[in-house]
N, C-alpha and C positions, 0 to 999 in steps of 0.2 A: 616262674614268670614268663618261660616262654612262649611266645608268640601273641603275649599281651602287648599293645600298644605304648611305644614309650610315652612319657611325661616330656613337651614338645617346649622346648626353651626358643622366643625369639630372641635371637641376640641383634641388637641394632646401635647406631650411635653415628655421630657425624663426621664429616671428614676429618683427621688428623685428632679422635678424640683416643684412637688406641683399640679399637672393635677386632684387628687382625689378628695384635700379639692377644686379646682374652681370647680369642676364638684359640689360640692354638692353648693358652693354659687349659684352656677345658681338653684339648685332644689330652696333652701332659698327664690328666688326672683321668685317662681312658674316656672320656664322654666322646663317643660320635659327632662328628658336627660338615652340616652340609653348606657347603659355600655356595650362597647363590651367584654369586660374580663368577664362580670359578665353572660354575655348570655353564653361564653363559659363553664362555670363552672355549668350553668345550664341544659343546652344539653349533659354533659358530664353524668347528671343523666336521660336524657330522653332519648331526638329522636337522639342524636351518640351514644347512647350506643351500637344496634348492626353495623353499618357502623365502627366506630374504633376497636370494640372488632372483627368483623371479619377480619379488615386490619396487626389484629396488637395481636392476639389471645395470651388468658391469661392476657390483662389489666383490667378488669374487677373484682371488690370487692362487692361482697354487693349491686350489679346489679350498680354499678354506677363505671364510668369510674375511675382508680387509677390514678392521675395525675402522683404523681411521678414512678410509673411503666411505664406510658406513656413515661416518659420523658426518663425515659433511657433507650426507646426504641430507639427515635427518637436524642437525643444528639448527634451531632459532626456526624452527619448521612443526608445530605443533600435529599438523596435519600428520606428516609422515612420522613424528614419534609416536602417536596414538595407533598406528598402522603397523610399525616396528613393533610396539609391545603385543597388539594383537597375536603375533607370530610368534613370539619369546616367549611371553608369562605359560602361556598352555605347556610351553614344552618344556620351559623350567620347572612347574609345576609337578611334569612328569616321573624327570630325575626326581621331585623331592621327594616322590610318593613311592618309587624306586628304594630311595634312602632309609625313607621310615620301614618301609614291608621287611627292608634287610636287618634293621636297628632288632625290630618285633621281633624277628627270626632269629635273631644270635641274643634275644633275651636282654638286652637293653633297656634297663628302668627308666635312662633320659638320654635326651638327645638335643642337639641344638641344631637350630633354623637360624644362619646368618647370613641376614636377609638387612642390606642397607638402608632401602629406602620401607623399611617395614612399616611406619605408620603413615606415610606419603603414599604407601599401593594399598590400604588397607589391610596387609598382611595379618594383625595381631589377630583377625577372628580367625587365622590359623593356627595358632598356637594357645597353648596352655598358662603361661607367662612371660612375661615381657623383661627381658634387660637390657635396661641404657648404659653404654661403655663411656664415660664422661672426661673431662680435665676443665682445667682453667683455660679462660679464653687466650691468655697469652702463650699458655705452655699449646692448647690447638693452634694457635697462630705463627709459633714458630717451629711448630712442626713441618703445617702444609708451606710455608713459604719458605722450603730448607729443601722441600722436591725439585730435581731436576724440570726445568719449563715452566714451574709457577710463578706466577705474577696477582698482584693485588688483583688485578680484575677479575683473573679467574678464580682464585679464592672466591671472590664476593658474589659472582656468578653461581659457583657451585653453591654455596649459603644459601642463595636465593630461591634454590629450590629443595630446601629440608627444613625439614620442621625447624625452629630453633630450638636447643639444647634444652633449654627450663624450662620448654612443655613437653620433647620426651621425658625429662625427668620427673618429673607431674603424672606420668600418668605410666611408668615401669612400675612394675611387680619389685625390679629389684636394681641396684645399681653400682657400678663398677665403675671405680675412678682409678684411671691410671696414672695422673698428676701426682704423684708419690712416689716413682716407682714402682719398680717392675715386681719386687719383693711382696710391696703393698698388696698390689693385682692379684697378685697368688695367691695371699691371706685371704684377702675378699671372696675371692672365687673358690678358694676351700670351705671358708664359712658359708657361702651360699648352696656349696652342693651337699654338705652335710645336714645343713638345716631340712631343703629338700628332701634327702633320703630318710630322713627321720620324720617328713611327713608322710610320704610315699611309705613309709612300713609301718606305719600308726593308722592310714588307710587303708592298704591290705589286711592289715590286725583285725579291723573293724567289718570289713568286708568278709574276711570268712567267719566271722562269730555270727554275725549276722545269717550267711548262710546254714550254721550250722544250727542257728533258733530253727531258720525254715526247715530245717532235715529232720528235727526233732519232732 
């Protein structure tokens, strides 16, 4: 299967619903998985250092982007977040295409795209299937108000700009509740990756028989 294309998992979900610890069960269970936050934080010390510092002059420390200087550049400022993402998405985009060619290359059947705001950027026409990371609203509510610096307002700020929860759940391929436990999360997420590989080699199955009617 080398250098075929992996099978592209979005993983998404809202804040304090448990999207970080599934993303690392999926590493736990060998699945590749590309953080799109974490590429951002990354390019923030590379290749956007000069594309934002010239959009947005004086964010810049220590040759690496100041997030919170950034940020209140662009806060409550729709203008220059649409101008910020201009400059991000393309080069996020890059890393993930980076990510995948590497996944294809080391023969990777799947991979995961964990991507936050996935149905809020339109992300899912990138991917192959969707999974929402979920909980109960009080177990997500005393998650994020258990973070250092949160407050009710900023909780319901961030809310304000993600889907709510029961319409990503409405429209995932598949879904991962971490309100159970962390034990739970790993059951779910073995059952989901198995099911997967057992369609992914029932597909292959079917693809080389097929090829082999045309060889006939």
């Amino acid at each position: 299967m080398t250098g075929s294309t992996p099978f592209r998992l979005g993983l998404t979900g809202s804040i304090g619903m448990g999207k970080s610890t599934t993303a690392g069960i999926f590493r736990e269970f060998g699945v590749p998985v590309h953080d799109a936050d974490a590429a951002v934080h990354a390019l923030y010390g590379a290749e956007g250092v000069a594309p934002v510092e010239a959009a947005f002059p004086g964010v810049t420390v220590a040759g690496r982007i100041d997030r919170a200087l950034l940020g209140a550049r662009v806060l409550d400022d729709d203008a220059a977040m649409k101008r910020l993402e201009s400059i991000v998405h393309p080069l996020v985009r890059a890393r993930e295409a980076a990510f995948l060619a590497q996944a294809a290359a080391m023969g990777e059947p799947v991979a995961v795209l964990d991507i936050p705001l996935l149905f809020e950027s339109g992300a899912q026409g990138r991917v192959d299937a969707v999974v929402v990371v979920t909980a109960p609203e009080s177990v997500q509510r005393a998650r994020v108000l258990a973070r250092p610096g949160m407050t009710e307002e900023k909780f319901a700020a961030i809310l304000s700009r993600q889907l709510p929860d029961s319409e990503k759940r409405r429209r995932a391929d598949y879904v991962i509740d971490t309100g159970h436990g962390l034990d739970h999360a790993r059951a779910e997420v073995a059952a989901l990756l198995a099911g997967l590989r057992e369609r992914l080699a029932r597909a292959d199955g079917a693809g080389k028989n097929a090829q082999g009617d045309d060889d006939a």
